[in-house]
N, C-alpha and C positions, 0 to 999 in steps of 0.2 A: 210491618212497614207502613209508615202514615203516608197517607194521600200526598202528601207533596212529593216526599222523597220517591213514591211512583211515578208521580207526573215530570220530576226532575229529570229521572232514569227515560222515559218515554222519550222528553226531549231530546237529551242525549246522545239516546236508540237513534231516534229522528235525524237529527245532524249527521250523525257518522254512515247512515244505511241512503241519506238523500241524496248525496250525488249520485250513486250508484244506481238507486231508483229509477230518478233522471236520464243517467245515461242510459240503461235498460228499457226505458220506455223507449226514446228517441231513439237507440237502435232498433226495436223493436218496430217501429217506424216504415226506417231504411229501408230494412230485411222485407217487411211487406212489399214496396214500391217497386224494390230490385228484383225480387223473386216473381214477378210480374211476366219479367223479360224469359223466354224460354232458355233455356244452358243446362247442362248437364248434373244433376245432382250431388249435392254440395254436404260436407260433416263440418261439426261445431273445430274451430281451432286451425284445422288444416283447408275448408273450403276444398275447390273442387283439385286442389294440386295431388293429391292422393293417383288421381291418372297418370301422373310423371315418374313415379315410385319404379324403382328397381328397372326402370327402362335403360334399354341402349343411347347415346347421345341421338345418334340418327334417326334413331325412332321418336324422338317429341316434335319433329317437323310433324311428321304425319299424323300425331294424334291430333295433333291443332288442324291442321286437313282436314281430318274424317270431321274433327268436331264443328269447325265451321262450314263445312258444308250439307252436316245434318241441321244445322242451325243456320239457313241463310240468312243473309241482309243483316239481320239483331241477332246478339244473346250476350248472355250477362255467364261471369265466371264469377270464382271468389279467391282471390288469392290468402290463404289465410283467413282472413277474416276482412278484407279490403275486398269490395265490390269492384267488378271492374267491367265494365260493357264494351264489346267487341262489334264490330262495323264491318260490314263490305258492300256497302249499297251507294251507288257514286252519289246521289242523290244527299243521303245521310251524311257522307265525310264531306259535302261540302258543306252541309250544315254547323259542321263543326269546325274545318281547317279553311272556309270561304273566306272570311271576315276576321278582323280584327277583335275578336270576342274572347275567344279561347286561345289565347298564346301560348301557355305556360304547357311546359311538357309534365308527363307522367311522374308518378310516382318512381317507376325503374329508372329513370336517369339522374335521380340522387345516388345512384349506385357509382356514378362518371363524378361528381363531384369533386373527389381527391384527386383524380386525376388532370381534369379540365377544366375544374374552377368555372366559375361565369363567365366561359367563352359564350360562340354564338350558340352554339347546341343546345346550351343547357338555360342560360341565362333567360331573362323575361323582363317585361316591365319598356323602362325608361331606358336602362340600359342598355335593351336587347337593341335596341330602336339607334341609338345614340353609335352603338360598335358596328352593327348596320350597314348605317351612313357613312362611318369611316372607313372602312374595311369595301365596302361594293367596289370605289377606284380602283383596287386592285386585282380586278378583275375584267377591265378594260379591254379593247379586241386589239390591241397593242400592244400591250402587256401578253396576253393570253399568246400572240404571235412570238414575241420571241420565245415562248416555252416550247415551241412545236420545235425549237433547235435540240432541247434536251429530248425531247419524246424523239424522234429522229436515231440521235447519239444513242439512248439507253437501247432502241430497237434493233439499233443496227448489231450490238452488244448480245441481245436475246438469242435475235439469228445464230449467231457466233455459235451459241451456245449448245442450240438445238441441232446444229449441223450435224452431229455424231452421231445423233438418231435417226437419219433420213436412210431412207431407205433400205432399214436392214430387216423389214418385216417383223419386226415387235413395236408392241406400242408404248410410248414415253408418255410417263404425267409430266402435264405441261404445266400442273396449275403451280406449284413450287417457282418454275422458271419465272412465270408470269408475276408472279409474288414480289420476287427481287428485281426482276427490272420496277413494276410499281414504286417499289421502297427506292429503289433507285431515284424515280425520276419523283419522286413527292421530297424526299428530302433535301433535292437541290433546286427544284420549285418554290419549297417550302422555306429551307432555313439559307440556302446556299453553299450546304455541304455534301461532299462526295461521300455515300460509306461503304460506295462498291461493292453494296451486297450480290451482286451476280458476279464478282470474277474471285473475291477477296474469301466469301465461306463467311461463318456462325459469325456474329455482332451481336454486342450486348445490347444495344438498344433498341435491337430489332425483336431481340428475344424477349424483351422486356417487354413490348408495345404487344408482342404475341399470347406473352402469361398475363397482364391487365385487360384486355377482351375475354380471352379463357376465366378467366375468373369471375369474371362479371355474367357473362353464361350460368356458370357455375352457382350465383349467388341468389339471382333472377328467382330462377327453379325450385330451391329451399326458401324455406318460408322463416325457417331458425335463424336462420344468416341474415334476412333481413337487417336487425335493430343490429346498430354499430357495438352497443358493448360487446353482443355475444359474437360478431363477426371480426373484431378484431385480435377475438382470443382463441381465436381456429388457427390452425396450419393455413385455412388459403387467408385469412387475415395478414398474418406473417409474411407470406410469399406476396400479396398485392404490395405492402409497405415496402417491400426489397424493392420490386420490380419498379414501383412508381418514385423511390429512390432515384434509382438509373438514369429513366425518364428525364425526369424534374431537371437534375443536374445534367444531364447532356443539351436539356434545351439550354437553360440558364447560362450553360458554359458557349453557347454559339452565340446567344443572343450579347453575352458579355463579349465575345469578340470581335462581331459586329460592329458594336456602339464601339468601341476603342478605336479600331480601326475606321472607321467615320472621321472622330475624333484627334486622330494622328494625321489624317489627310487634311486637317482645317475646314473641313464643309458640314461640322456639324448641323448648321441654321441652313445648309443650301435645299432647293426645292427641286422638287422633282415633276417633268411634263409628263406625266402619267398618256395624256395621246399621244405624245411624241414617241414615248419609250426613251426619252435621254436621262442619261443618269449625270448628273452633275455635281458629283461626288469629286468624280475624278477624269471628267472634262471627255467624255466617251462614250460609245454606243457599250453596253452593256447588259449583259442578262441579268435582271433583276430577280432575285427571289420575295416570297409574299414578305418576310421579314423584313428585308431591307423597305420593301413599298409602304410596310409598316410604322417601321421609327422614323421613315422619312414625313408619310404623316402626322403622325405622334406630331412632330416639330412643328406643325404648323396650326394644331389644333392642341398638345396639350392634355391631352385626354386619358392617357391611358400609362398605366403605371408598368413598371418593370413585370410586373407581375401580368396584371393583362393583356400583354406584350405576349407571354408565357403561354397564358391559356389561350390566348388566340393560334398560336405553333399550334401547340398541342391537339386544338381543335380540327386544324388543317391536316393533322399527322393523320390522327385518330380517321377522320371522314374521309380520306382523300387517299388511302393506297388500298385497302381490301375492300372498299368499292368495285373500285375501277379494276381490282384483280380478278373479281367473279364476274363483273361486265363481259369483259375479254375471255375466258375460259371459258361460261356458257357458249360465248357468241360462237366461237372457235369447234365446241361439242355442236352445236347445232347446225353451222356450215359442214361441217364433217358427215353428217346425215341427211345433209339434202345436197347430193353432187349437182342438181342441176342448177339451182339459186348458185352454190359456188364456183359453178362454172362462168355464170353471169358476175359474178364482182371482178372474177378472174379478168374478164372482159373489159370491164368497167378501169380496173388497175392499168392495164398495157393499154389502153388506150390514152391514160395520163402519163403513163412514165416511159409509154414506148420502149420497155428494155433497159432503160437507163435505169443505173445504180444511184443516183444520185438521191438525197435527202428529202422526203416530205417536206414541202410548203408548208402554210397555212392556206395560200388559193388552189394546190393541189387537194388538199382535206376537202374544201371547200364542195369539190369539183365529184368526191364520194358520194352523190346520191344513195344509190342502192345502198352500200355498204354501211347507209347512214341509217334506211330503214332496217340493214337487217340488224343493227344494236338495238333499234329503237323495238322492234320486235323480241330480241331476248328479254329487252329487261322488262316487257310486259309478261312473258311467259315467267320468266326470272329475275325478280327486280332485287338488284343489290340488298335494299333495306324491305324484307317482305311484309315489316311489321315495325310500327310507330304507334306512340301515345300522344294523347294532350289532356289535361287537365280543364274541367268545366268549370268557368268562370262565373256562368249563372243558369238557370231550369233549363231545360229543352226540351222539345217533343220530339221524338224521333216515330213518324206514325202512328199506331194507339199505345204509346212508350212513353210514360212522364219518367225525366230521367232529372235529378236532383242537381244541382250545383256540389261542386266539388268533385262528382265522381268522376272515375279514371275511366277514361276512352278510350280502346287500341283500335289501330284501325289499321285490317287486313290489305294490303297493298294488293298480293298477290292472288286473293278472291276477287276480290275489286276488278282485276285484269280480265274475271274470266266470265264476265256479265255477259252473257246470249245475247243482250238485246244492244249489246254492243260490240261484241266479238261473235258473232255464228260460227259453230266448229271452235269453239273455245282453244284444244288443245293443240290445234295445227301450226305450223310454224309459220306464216304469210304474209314476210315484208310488205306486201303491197296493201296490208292494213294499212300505212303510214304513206300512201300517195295521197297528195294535198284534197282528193276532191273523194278521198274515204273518209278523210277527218274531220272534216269542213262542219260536218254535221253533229260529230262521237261530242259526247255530256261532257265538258273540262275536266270533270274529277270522277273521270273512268279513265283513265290514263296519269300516273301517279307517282310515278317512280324515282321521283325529286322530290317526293311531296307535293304540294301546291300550295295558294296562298299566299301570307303577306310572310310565310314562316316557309317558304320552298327552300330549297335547295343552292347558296349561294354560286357553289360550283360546277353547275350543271355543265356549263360551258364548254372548262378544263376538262372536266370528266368525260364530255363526247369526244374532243379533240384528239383528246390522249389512247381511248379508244381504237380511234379509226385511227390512229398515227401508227400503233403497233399493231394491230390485226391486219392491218395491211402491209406492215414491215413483213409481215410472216410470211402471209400470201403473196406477196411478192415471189419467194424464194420458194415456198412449199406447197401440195395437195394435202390435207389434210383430211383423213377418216374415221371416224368413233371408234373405237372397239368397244364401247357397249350403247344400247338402245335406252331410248331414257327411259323405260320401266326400270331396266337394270342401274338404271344412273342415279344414286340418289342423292336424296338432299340434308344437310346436314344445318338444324335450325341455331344459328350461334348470332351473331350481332349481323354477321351478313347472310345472305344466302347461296352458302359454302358448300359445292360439290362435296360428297363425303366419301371418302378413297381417290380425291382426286380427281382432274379429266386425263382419259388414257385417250392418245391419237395416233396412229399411222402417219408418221411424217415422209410425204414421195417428194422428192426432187423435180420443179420442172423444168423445161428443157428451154 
């Protein structure tokens, strides 16, 4: 072989082995930087997910437990082969979710994608900023008031429900009931349809919104599912396309008969006094739902297509009822175990309604102090979403931690809660953490359970309202007592933070 036709080959070699090289080194790189941060020991391919292997669902809460709390404040994981640094140091997450820097969410909620499109959840940019803007009106304390009408309705409905269980000394899972009145009152908040999931029984859309969370669980935790080819030729690839089928078409089908109906009343162009609460559609007070407050704006800005119409539904669907359903259950497990805090709201209720049956206010809600801290206290012990991402927009230090742009950030809510040096007695239940001149002082972002930020929680608001609307609908009518201790009570790690077996209560009748 002559010298050239070596040196040809060499080149060659050269070209076809140099990206690789490259990439090899630069990861090479990473893998140093990252490996920096302490976290649990990591294999080539699978990273540190091998701890998830052959486990029970309810047992990957607690691996994440034991492992962030052998790993305070920092540690890094490896998903696969994707780095990912985990937080629970209030200090830190506001280094990350303080400012307008790091907007863009994680890597896992490209997994939401097909379902919710560039709603607000997922969305980033110019965009996120722009649906924002349009979308906050809707959430006005006016707007927000005539929903305490449906929260009220659907509550009084739950009661109904629970009644067969009072008093016969066994104890009812309440989280199911809790379930459907939520779907209840989200999807006529939401779209302005009834589907009667607490009187009516099984709904496909409801079962549908049920196997699109499950699956996304399910997908998170394998690392093979990740990349779309190989995940859309799974059985749960299959079942997701069924399921967000349903979905797709039930919004689409509301949202189409909406605009018609608009449309057929002549007030397509009419506007709407979002303070007022007047709808002048059809010349009347009316309970708006988010979609109508939606096309109503559309009309006057323009912005938003049939489709982003969609995924904004969707997004409200999504965030807005297994929330608020583990809200209200913990809160319900945890007055159940402290009789004498529930003897105090007990107090606090008959003192507003004096007896009367009649319907939740908004200045009744109002008038819930206690009852307001002691939500405000579950979802520090148990906050709906116990775990969030964001994506690094540019370096960071995180203490003696250079942490790279790009990489994937989670950040532990529910560690976050249990900072000593802002909770003492971490695990005890003590609304009076949340009397104004305990708080006055606590770090912003050791209290988190909407997120915080310019990327918080749109619907914080809805979500306390509706809260204290039905958990007091209950206690109103009943005593309620755990049948199990929260050692026994566990936690089940899914998109929310999901009782696992349910909450079981002692429903007493009072007098």
């Amino acid at each position: 072989m002559s010298e050239l036709t070596t040196f040809i080959y060499g080149i060659l070699i050269f070209l076809v082995f140099a990206p690789f090289l490259q990439w090899w080194v630069k990861r090479a790189r990473l893998v140093q930087i990252i490996d920096k941060i302490p976290g649990p020991k990591a294999y080539p391919f699978i990273g540190t997910t091998y701890t998830f292997f052959g486990k029970k669902h309810y047992e990957l809460f607690y691996i994440i437990d034991e492992r962030t709390r052998r790993y305070p404040d920092i540690h890094r994981v490896w998903t696969g082969m994707r780095p990912e640094i985990r937080i629970s140091k209030p200090e830190y997450v506001e280094t990350i979710i303080g400012a307008s820097k790091h907007m863009e969410k994680s890597h896992g909620y490209d997994f939401l994608m097909e379902w919710l499109g560039e709603g607000l959840l997922t969305s980033k940019g110019e965009r996120w900023f722009q649906h924002r803007k349009l979308i906050t009106p809707t959430f006005h304390f006016n707007i927000l008031d005539g929903f305490c009408d449906v929260f009220a309705e659907q509550g009084a409905v739950l009661v109904q429900r629970l009644e067969p269980f009072a008093d016969t000394g066994k104890p009812v899972d309440v989280f199911p009931f809790i379930t459907k009145a939520a779907l209840d009152i989200i999807c006529e908040t939401a779209m302005g349809v009834k589907v009667n999931a607490q009187t009516v029984g099984e709904n496909e859309y409801v079962n549908a919104i049920y196997a699109v969370s499950q699956i996304f669980v399910d997908r998170s935790i394998r690392p093979w599912l990740h990349p779309e080819f190989i995940f859309k030729r799974t059985e749960y690839g299959r079942q997701h396309k069924k399921a967000l089928g349903i979905i797709h078409g039930y919004t689409k089908k509301v949202i189409r008969d909406r605009k018609e109906a608009l449309q057929k009343s002549g007030t397509q162009g009419a506007a709407v006094d979002a303070a007022a609460g007047e709808d002048l559609y059809f010349g009347t007070k009316k309970r708006l739902a988010f979609l109508d407050l939606l096309l109503q704006g559309n009309e006057k800005h323009r912005q938003l297509t049939d489709d982003d119409v969609r995924e904004e539904v969707d997004t409200f669907m999504f965030e807005g009822h297994d929330t608020t359903t583990a809200g209200m259950s913990w809160a319900l497990f945890l007055l159940g175990l402290h009789p004498d805090v529930q003897d105090r709201v007990h107090q606090e209720i008959d003192s507003i309604f004096a007896g009367s049956d009649r319907p939740a206010t908004m200045k009744d809600l109002g008038e819930m102090k206690l009852l307001e801290r002691c939500l405000k206290e579950t979802l520090r012990l148990y906050p709906s979403v116990s775990f969030f991402g964001r994506k690094l927009s540019e370096d960071v230090t995180l203490g003696q931690y250079f942490i790279p742009a790009g990489t994937l950030m989670g950040i532990h809510a529910y560690h976050v809660h249990r900072d000593e040096r802002f909770y003492p007695d971490p695990e005890k239940f003590d609304p009076d953490r949340f009397l104004p001149e305990n708080t006055e002082h606590r770090h912003p972002f050791a209290y988190i359970p909407f997120s915080a930020g310019p990327r918080n929680c749109i619907g914080q608001k809805f979500a306390i309202l509706e809260e204290k609307s039905i958990v007091s609908s209950i206690l109103r009518k009943f005593r309620v007592r755990s049948a199990n201790t929260r050692d026994e009570q566990k936690i089940c790690q899914e998109l929310i933070t999901r009782p696992n077996k349910g909450i079981r209560l002692y429903l007493e009748r009072r007098g």
